[in-house]
C-alpha positions in Angstrom: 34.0 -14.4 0.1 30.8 -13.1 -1.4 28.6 -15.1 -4.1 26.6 -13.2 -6.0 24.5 -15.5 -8.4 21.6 -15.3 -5.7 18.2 -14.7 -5.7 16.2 -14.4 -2.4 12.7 -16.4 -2.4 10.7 -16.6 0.8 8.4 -19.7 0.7 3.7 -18.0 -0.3 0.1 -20.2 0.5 -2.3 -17.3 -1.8 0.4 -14.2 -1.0 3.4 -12.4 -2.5 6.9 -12.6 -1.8 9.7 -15.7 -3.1 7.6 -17.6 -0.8 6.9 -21.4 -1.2 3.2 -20.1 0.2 3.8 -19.9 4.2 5.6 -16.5 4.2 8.5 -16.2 6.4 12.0 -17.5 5.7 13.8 -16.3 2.5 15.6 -19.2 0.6 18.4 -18.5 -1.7 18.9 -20.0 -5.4 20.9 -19.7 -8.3 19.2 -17.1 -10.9 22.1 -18.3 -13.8 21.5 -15.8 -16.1 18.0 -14.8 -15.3 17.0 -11.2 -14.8 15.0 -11.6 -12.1 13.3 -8.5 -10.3 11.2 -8.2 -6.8 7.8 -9.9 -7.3 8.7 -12.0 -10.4 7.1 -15.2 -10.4 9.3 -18.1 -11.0 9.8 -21.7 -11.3 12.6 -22.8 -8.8 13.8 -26.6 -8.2 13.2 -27.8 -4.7 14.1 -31.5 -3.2 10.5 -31.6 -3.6 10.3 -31.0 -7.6 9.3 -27.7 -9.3 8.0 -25.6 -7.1 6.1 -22.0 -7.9 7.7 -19.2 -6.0 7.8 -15.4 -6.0 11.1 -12.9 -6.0 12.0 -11.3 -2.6 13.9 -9.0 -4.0 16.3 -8.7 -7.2 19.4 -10.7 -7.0 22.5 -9.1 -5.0 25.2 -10.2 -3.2 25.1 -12.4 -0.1 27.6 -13.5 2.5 28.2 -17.2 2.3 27.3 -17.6 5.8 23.7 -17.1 4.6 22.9 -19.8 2.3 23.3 -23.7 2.2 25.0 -25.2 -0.8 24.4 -26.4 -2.9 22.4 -23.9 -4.6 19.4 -24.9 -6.4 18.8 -23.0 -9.6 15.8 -21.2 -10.7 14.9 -22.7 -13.7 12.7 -20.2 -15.5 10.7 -17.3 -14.5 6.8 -18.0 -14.6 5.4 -18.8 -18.0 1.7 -18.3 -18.7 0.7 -21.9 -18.5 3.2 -21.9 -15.4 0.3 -18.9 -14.1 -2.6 -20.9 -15.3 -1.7 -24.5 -13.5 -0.6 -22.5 -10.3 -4.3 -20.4 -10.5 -5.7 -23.8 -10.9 -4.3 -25.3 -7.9 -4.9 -23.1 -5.7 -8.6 -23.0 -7.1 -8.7 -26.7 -6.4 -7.3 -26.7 -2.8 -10.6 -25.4 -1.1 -12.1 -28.6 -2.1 -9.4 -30.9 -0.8 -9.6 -29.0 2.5 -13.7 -29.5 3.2 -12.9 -33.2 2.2 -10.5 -34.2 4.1 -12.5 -32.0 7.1 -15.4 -35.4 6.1 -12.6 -37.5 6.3 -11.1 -36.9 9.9 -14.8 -36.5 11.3 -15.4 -39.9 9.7 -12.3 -41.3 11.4 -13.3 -39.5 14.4 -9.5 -37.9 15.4 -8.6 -35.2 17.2 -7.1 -33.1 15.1 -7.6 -29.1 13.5 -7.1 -29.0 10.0 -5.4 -25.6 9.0 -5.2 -26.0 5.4 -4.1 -27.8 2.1 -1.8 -27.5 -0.2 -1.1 -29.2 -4.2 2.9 -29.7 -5.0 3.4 -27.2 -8.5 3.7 -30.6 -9.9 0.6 -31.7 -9.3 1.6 -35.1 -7.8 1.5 -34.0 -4.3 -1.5 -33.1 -1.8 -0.6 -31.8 1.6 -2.6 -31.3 4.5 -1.3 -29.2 7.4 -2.5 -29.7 11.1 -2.5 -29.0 14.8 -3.1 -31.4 17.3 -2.2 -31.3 21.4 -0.6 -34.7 20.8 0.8 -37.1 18.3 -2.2 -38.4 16.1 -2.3 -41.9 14.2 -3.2 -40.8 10.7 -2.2 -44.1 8.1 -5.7 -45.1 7.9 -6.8 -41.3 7.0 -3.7 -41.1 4.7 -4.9 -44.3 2.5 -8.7 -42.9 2.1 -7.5 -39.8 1.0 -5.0 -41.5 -1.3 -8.1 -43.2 -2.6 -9.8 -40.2 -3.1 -7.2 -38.0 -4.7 -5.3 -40.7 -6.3 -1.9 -38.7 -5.4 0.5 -39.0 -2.9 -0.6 -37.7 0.4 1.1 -35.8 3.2 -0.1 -35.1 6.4 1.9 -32.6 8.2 1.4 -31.4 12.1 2.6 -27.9 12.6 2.0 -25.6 15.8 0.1 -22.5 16.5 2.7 -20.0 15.3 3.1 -21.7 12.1 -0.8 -22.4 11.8 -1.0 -18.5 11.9 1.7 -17.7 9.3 -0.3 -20.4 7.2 -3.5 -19.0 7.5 -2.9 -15.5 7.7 -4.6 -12.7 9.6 -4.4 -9.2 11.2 -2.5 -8.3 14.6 -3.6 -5.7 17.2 -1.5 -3.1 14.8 -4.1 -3.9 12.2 -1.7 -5.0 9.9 -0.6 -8.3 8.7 0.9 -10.9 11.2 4.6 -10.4 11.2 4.9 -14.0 10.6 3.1 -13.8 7.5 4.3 -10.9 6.0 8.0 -10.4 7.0 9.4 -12.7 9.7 11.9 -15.5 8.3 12.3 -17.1 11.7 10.3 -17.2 15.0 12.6 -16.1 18.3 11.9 -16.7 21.8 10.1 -14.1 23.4 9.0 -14.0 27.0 6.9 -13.0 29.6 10.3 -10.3 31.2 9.8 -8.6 28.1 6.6 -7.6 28.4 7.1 -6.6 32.1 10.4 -4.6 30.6 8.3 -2.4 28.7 5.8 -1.2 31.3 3.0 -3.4 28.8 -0.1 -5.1 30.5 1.0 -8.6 31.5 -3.1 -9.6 30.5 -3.1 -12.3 28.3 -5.5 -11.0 26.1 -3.3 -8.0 25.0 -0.3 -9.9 24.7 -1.1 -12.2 22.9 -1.3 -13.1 19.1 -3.4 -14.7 16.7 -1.6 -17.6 17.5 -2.3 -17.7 21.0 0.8 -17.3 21.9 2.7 -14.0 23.1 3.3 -11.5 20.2 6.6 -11.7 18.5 6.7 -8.1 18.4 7.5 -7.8 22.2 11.2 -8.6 21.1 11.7 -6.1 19.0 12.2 -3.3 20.8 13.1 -4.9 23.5 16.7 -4.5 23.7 16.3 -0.5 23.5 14.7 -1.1 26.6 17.0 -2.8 28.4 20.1 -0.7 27.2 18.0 2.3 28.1 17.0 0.8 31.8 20.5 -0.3 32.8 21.8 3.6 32.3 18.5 5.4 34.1 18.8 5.8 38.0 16.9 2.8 39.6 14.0 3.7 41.7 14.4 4.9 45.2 18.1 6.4 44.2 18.9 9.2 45.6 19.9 11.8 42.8 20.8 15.8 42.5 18.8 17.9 40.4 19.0 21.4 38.9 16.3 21.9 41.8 18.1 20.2 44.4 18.5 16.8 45.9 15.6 14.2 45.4 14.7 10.8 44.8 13.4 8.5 41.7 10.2 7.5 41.9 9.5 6.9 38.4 11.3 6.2 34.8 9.4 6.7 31.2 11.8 4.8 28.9 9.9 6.2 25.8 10.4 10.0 26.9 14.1 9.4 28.2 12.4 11.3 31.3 12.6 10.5 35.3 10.4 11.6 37.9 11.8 12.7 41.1 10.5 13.6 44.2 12.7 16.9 44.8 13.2 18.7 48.6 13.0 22.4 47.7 15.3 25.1 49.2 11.6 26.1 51.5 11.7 22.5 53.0 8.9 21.3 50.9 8.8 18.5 48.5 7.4 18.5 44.7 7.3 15.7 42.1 9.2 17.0 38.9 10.4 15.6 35.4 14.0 16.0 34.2 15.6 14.0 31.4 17.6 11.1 33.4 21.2 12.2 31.7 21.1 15.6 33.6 20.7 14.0 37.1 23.9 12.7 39.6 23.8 9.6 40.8 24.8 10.3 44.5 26.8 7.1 45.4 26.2 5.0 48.7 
C-alpha cells in the first residue's frame, strides 16, 4: 500500500534541504493540505516541539516501508516572523559556542566542542561534542544553565557526524557526502579500497572525518561484479593472437593485459577487452 500525504525533510545546521540542520537523513511528515514544493521552508512538529525545517523535495508517494507512524504533520510553511526568529538563532549560536568553549576550559575536560545549536522554540540550547571517552558533564550542564537560563543539552557525537555537522569540502572539491546528500552512514572498509586498485595511504583515503571516505562504497560493487567475470591473473587464456597469459586487469577500461606467445616463438604484452578471451580450463 502506498501513502501519499508525505513530504520528505532531511534534518539543516546553516544549509538547505528538509533538514533539522545536520544534513543527511530525510524524515517524512504529513503535509495535510499544504502545497509544499522543494526548498520551502516549514514549520514541522517534532517530539522535540516546533522545529524549522526545509522541503527535500515536493510531496509524492512513498512505500510504507519507508516511514515510521505515526506521522507528524507539518504545521505551516515558514511565516516571516517564522524567518526572522530562525535568522535570529542562528545569529545567536556563535556566542553560545565561544562560551561554553570558557566553560569546558574552566572545568578543565577533555572534550572538542563541534558546535551549538537553539530548539525553533527557543527553550532549548544544545551543544554537540566529541570526546575519546565518556565525559562527566552535570557540573558544566548547571553553569551553562545559569548562564543561558534554558534547558541545556550536551550531546557526544563521533567524527562522521562531527563532519556532517560542521561541514566541509572532500578531495572531489565538493561538499562532504554526509552533508550534502547521505541519509545514513554504511560500513566501508579497507577491501574496498584494495578492490579498486586506490592507494591504501591513509592520507588519500581518508575523509574530513578522519575516517575512510564513504565514497569507496559506491562503486564498489561494479567492481566486484566486474572482477568475479575477468580472467584472474596468471590464467592461461586464448587470444585473437594466440595463446597467453594474464598479467593484468583494468576494471575501468573492461581491458586485460596478456602476455601472448606469437606464431615466431616470441612473446609481446597486448590489451584485448576481457569478453573476447577463452578461459582455457585446468
Amino acid at each position: 500500500e502506498i501513502t501519499t500525504r508525505l513530504v520528505g525533510s532531511e534534518m539543516c545546521i546553516r544549509d538547505s534541504g528538509i533538514r533539522f540542520r545536520n544534513g543527511g537523513k530525510v524524515y517524512y511528515f504529513d503535509p495535510g493540505e499544504l502545497e509544499i514544493n522543494e526548498g520551502d521552508h516549514v514549520i514541522v512538529e517534532t517530539a522535540q516541539g516546533l522545529e524549522y525545517a526545509t522541503a527535500a523535495y515536493a510531496r509524492r508517494e512513498v512505500g510504507d516501508d519507508q516511514v515510521v507512524t505515526p506521522l507528524k504533520p507539518v504545521v505551516r510553511l515558514a511565516t516571516v516572523e517564522d524567518e526572522a526568529l530562525y535568522q535570529e538563532l542562528l545569529a545567536k549560536e556563535p556566542e553560545a559556542y565561544e562560551i561554553c568553549l570558557k566553560k569546558i576550559e574552566e572545568h578543565c575536560l577533555d572534550m572538542k566542542l563541534s558546535g551549538a545549536e537553539y530548539a525553533f522554540s527557543g527553550n532549548k540550547l544544545t551543544f554537540y561534542f566529541t570526546a575519546d571517552g565518556r565525559i562527566d558533564f552535570r557540573e558544566l550542564v548547571k553553569d551553562l544553565a545559569s548562564v543561558f537560563k534554558m534547558r541545556i543539552e550536551l550531546r557526544q557525537i563521533g567524527v562522521r557526524d562531527e563532519a556532517r555537522l560542521m561541514g566541509g569540502l572532500g578531495a572531489c572539491g565538493r561538499t562532504i557526502c554526509c552533508r550534502s546528500f547521505l541519509s545514513d552512514f554504511q560500513s566501508v572498509s579497507i577491501k574496498m579500497a584494495k578492490e579498486q586498485n586506490l592507494s591504501l595511504s591513509p592520507t588519500k583515503i581518508s575523509g574530513v572525518c578522519g575516517r575512510l571516505m564513504c565514497c569507496l562504497q559506491y562503486e564498489y560493487e561494479c567492481y566486484e561484479c566486474t572482477r568475479k567475470l575477468m580472467p584472474d591473473i596468471g590464467r592461461e587464456v586464448v587470444t585473437e593472437d594466440g595463446p597467453g597469459v594474464v598479467l593484468e586487469n583494468n576494471i575501468i577500461t573492461e581491458r586485460t593485459r596478456v602476455k601472448v606467445a606469437l606464431k615466431d616463438g616470441t612473446y609481446e604484452i597486448r590489451e584485448y577487452p576481457f569478453r573476447e578471451l577463452t578461459v582455457i580450463d585446468g
